[in-house]
C-alpha positions in Angstrom: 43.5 -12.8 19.5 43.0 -15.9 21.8 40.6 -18.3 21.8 39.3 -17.5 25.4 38.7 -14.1 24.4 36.5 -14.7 21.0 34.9 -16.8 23.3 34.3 -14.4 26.3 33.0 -11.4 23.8 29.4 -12.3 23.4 29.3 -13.0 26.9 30.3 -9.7 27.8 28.2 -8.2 25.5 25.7 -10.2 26.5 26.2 -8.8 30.1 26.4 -5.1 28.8 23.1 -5.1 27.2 21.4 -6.3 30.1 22.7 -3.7 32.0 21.9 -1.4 29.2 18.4 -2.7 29.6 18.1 -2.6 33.4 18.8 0.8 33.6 16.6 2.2 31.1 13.9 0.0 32.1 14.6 1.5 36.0 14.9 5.0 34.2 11.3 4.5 32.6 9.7 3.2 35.3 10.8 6.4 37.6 9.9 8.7 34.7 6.6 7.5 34.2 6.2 8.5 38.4 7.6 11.4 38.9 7.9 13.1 35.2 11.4 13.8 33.2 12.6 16.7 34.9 12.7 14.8 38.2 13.9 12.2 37.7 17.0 12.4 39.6 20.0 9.8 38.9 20.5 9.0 42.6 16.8 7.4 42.4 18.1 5.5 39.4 21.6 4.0 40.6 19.5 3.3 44.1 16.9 1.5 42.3 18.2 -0.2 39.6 21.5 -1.1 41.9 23.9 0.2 38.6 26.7 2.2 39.5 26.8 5.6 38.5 30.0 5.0 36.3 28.4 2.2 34.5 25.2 3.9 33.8 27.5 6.8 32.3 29.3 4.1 30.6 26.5 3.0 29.1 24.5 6.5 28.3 27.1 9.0 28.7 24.5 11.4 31.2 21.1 11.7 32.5 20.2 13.7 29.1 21.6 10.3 26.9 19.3 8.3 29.5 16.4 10.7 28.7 17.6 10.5 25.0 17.0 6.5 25.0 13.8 6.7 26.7 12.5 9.2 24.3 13.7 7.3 21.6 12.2 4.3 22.5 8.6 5.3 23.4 9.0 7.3 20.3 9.4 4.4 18.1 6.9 2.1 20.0 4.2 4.9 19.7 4.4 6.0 16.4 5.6 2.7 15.1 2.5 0.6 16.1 0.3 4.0 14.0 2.4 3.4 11.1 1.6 -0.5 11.0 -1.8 0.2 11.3 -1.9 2.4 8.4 0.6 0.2 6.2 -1.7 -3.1 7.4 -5.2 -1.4 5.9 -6.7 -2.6 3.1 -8.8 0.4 1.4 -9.1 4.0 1.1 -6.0 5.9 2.2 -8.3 8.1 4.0 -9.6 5.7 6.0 -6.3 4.1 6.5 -5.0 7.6 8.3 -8.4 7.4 10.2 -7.2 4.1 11.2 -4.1 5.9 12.1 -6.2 8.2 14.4 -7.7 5.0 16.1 -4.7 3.0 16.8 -3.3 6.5 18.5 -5.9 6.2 20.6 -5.7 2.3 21.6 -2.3 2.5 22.2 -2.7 5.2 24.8 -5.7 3.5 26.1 -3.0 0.8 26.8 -1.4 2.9 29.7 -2.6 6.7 29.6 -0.3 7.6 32.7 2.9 5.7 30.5 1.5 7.8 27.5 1.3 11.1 29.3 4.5 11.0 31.0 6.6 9.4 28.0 5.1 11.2 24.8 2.7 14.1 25.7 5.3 15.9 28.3 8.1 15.2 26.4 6.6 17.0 23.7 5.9 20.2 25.3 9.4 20.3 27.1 12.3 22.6 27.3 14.4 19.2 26.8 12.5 18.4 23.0 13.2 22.1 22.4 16.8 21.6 22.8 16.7 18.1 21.1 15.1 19.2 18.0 17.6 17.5 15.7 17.1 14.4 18.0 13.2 14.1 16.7 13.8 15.4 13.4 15.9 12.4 12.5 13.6 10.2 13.9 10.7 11.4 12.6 12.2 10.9 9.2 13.2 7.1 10.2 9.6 6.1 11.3 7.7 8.2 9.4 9.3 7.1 6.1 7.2 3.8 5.2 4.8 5.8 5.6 5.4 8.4 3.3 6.4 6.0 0.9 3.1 4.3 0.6 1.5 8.0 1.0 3.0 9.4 -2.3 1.3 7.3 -5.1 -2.2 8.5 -3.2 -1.2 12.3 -2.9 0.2 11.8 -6.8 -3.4 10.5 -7.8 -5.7 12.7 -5.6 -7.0 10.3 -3.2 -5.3 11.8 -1.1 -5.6 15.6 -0.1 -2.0 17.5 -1.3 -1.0 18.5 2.0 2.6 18.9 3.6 3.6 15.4 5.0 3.3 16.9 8.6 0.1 18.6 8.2 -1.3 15.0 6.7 0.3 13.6 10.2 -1.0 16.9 12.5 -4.5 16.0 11.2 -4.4 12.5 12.3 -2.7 12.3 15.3 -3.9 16.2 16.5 -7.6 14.6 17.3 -6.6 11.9 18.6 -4.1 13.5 21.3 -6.7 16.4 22.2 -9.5 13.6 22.9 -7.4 11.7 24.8 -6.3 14.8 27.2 -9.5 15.6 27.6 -10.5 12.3 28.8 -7.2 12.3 31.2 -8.8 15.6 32.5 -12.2 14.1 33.1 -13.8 15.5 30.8 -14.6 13.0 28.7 -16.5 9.8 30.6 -16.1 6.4 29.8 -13.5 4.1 28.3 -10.6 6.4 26.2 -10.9 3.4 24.1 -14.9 4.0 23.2 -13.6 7.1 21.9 -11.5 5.7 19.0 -14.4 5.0 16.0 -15.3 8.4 16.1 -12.4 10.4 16.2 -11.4 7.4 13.3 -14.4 8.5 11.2 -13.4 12.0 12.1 -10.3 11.8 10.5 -10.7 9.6 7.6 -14.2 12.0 6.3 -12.1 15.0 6.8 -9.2 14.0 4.5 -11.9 13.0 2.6 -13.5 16.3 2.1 -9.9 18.1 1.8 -9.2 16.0 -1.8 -9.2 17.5 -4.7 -12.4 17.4 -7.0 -12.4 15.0 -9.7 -11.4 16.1 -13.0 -15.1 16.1 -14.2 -16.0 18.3 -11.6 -13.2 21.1 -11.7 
């Protein structure tokens, strides 16, 4: 292989992802106005000004678009919870509860990004038929989690629950108070919302633990 071509590779890479980036930025963007299932691809090559061979260059179809988006938000969501958790000195009750609260402030961030990009999705034919999609992924961000989750369960501070009743209980209350507020009803700041449904949390696991051994 020629010099001139080791040399041209990274550029052209370089290139790719950029366009990689473009359109799924674009794709996002008209999303986030007009929902998922709308989103039509002659919006996005119009928009973005990708051709519609390079955009199925680059994600196969609309659903591989979808797939990246959902991926992404996925990971940025659920991500920023987990760092929260992990970054809590103290009771791993109150470190879920912490969980709860960062839920909150990140949709507090940009509730219409939110609702289009994670609450929709999640009550769509297209997760339905992307199950293995999210299950994998789940297990990928969810699994510092869990790591840090099993010495607690194993000593009782915290309550010995199923991993995904542990994270239903967390985020649930924080994703119901947060649609109610989107529905007006709920006034205020979604953000003023987040010590409560914290404390919420956090006393709840609390009260789900196991008794100590003097008391059983």
């Amino acid at each position: 292989m020629s010099k001139q071509i080791l040399h041209m590779r990274p550029m052209v890479q370089k290139r790719s992802q950029k366009t990689r980036d473009l359109v799924l930025d674009t794709a996002t963007q008209l999303v986030i106005e007009h929902g998922h299932q709308n989103m039509a691809m002659k919006d996005l090559v119009e928009r973005s000004g990708v051709s519609n061979g390079s955009i199925f260059h680059h994600f196969g179809s609309k659903d591989g678009v979808l797939e990246a988006i959902f991926v992404s938000e996925r990971r940025a969501y659920l991500g920023y919870v987990a760092e929260c958790i992990l970054g809590f000195d103290g009771n791993p009750c109150d470190a879920l509860g912490e969980g709860a609260r960062a839920a909150i402030l990140f949709q507090a961030r940009d509730p219409q990004r939110h609702f289009r990009l994670i609450t929709q999705f999640s009550h769509s034919e297209w997760l339905a038929q992307n199950t293995q999609l999210w299950a994998d992924l789940a297990v990928e961000i969810e699994r510092p989690v869990m790591e840090w989750a099993i010495p607690h369960l194993a000593a009782g501070r915290l309550p010995m629950l199923p991993p995904a009743t542990i994270q239903s209980l967390m985020l649930g209350p924080a994703e119901l108070v947060c649609n109610q507020w989107r529905n007006g009803r709920i006034g205020g700041a979604l953000e003023d919302q987040a010590p409560a449904v914290a404390r919420f949390v956090a006393e709840g696991l609390k009260a789900l633990r196991p008794p100590p051994a003097s008391e059983a």
